[in-house]
C-alpha positions as CSV (number, residue, x, y, z in Angstrom):
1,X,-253.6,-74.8,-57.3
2,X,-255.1,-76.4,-53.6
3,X,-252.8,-76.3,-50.9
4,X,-251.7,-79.6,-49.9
5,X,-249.0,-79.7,-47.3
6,X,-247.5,-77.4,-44.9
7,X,-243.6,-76.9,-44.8
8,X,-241.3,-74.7,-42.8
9,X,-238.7,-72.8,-44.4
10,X,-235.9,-70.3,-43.0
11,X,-234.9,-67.3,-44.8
12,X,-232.7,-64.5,-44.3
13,X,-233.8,-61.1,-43.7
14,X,-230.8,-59.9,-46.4
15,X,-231.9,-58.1,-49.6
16,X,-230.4,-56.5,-52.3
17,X,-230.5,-52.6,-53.1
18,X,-234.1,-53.7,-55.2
19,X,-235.5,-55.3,-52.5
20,X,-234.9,-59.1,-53.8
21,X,-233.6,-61.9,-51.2
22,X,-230.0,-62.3,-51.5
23,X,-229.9,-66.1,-50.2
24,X,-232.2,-68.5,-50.9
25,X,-235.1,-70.2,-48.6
26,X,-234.2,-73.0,-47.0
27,X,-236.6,-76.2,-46.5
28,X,-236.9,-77.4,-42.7
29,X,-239.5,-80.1,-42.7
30,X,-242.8,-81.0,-43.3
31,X,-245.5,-80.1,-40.8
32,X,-247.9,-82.8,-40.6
33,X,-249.2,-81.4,-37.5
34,X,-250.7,-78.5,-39.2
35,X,-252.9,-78.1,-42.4
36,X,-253.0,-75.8,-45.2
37,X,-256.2,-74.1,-43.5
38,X,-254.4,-73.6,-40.4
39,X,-252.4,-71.2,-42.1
40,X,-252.7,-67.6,-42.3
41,X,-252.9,-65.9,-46.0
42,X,-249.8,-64.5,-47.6
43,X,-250.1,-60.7,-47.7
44,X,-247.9,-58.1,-49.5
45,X,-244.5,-58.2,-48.4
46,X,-243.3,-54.7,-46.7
47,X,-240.1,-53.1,-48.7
């Protein structure tokens, strides 16, 4: 996979007794004023 496109999303900080998100992400838009190496990596999420 090569990163393409940059979105924003929202989410909610809620999560179940395992750790899962209990809503889902939301899309915001497109941002064309950024590209994928603008980015920083995705690192482990903290429980």
């Amino acid at each position: 996979m090569r990163p393409e496109l940059v979105i924003e999303v929202g989410v909610d900080v809620a999560r179940d007794a395992a750790g899962r998100w209990r809503h889902p992400a939301r899309l915001h838009r497109a941002r064309t004023d950024l590209s994928p190496t603008d980015v920083p990596l995705l690192t482990s999420p903290s429980p």
